[in-house]
ROKEDO-52677 format. One record per residue: residue in three letters; residue number from 1; x, y, z negated of N, C-alpha, C in turn. Coordinates in steps of 0.05 Angstrom, whole numbers. Last residue first. Layout:
% residues N
PT  residuo  num    n.c1    n.c2    n.c3   ca.c1   ca.c2   ca.c3    c.c1    c.c2    c.c3
PT      ALA  NUM       X       Y       Z       X       Y       Z       X       Y       Z
...
//
This chain:
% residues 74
PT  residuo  num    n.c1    n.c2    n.c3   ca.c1   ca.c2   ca.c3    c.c1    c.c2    c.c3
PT      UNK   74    3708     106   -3481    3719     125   -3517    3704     111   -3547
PT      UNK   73    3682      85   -3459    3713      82   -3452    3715      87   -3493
PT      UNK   72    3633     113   -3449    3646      80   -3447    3671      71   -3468
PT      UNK   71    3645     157   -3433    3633     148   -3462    3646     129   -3468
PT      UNK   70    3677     155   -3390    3686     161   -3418    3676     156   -3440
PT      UNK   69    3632     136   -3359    3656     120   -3360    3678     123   -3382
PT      UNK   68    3600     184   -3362    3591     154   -3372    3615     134   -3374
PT      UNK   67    3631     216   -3329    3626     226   -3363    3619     197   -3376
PT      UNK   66    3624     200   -3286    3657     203   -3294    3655     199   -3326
PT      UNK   65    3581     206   -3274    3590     165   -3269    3617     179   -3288
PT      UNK   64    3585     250   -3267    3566     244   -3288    3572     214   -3295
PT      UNK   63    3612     262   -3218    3625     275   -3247    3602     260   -3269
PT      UNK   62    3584     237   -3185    3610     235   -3191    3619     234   -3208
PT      UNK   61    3532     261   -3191    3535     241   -3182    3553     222   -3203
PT      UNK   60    3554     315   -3166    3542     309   -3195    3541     282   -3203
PT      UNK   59    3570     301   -3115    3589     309   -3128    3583     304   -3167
PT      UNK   58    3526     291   -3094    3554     273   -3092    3569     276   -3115
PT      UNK   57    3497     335   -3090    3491     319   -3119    3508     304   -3112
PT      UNK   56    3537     365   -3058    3526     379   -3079    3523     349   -3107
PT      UNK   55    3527     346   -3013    3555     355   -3022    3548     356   -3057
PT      UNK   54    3469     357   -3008    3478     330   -3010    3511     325   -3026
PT      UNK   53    3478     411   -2991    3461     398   -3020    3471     365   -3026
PT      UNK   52    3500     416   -2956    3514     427   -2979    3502     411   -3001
PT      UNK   51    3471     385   -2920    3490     378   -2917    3507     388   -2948
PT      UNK   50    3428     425   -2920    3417     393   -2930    3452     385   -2938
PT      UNK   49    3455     469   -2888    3445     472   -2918    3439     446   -2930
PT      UNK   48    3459     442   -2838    3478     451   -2859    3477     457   -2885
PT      UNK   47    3412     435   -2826    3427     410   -2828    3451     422   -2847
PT      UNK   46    3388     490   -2820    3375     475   -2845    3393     441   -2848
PT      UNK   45    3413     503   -2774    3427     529   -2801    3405     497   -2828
PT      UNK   44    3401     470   -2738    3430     456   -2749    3447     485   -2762
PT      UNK   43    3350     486   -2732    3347     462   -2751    3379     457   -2749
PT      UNK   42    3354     538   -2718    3341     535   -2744    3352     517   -2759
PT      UNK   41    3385     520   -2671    3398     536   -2685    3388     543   -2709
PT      UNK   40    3336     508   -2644    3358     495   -2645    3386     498   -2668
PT      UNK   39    3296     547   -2639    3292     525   -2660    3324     509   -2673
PT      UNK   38    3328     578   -2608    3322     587   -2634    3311     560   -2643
PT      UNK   37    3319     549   -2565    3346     558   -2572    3344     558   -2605
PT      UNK   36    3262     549   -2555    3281     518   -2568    3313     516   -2572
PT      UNK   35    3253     602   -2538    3248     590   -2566    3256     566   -2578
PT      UNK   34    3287     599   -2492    3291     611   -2513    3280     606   -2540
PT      UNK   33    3245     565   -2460    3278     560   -2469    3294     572   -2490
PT      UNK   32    3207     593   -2465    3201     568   -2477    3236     555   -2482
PT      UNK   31    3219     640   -2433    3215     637   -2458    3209     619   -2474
PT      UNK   30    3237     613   -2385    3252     629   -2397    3252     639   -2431
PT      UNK   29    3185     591   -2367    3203     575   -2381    3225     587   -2386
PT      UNK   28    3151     638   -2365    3144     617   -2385    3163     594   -2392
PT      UNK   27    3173     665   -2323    3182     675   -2346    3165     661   -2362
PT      UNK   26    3170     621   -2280    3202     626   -2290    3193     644   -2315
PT      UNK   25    3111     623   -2276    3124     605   -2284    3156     607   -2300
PT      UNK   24    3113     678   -2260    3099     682   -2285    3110     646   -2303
PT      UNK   23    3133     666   -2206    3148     690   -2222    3140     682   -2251
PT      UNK   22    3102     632   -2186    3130     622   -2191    3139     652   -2211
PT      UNK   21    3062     659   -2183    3054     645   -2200    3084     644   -2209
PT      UNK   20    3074     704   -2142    3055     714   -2177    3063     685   -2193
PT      UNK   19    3079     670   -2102    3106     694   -2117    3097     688   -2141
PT      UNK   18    3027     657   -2091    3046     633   -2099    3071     638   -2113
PT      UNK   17    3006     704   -2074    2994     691   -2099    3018     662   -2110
PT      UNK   16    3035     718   -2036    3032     737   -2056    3032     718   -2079
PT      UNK   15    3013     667   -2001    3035     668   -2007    3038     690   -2035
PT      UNK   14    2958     676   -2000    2967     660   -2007    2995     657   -2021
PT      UNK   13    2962     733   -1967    2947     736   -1995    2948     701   -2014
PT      UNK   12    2977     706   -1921    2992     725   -1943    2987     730   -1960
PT      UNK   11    2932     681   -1905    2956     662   -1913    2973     680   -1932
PT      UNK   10    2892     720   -1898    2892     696   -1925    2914     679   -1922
PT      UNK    9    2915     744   -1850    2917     763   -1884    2911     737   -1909
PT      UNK    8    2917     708   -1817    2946     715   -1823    2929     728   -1852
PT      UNK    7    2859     694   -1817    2878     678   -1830    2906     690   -1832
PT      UNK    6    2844     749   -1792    2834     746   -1817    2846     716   -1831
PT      UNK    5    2879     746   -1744    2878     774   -1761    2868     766   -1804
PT      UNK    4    2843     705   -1728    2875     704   -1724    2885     727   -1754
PT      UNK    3    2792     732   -1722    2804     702   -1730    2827     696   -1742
PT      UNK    2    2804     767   -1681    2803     773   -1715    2798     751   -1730
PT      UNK    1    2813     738   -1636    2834     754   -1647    2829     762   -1676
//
C-alpha cells in the first residue's frame, strides 16, 4: 500500500511538473510572438522609409536627366 501511496505522489509531482513546463512554454512563445510582431512592424516602418528614399533620388534622378537635357538642348 505505500508503494502505491508513494507512486500516486511521484506521478502527481510529475504531472505538477509537466503544468510548470507547458505553462512556462506558452509564456516563451507568447513572448517570442510578440517580439516578431514588433520586429515585423520595425522592418515594414524601415521598408517604408527605404521606399521614400528611393522616391526620393527617382525623383533627383529625374529632374537632373531634366537639367542635362536643357543644357543640351539650349
Amino acid at each position: 500500500m505505500e508503494q502505491e501511496t508513494v507512486l500516486k505522489e511521484i506521478l502527481h509531482a510529475f504531472k505538477l511538473h509537466a503544468q510548470h513546463i507547458d505553462e512556462k512554454m506558452d509564456g516563451l512563445k507568447t513572448e517570442l510572438e510578440s517580439k516578431m510582431n514588433d520586429m515585423k512592424t520595425s522592418l515594414e516602418s524601415l521598408e517604408t522609409k527605404m521606399d521614400k528614399g528611393f522616391s526620393r533620388v527617382d525623383y533627383q534622378i529625374t529632374e537632373l536627366g531634366k537639367k542635362s537635357m536643357e543644357s543640351v538642348l539650349n
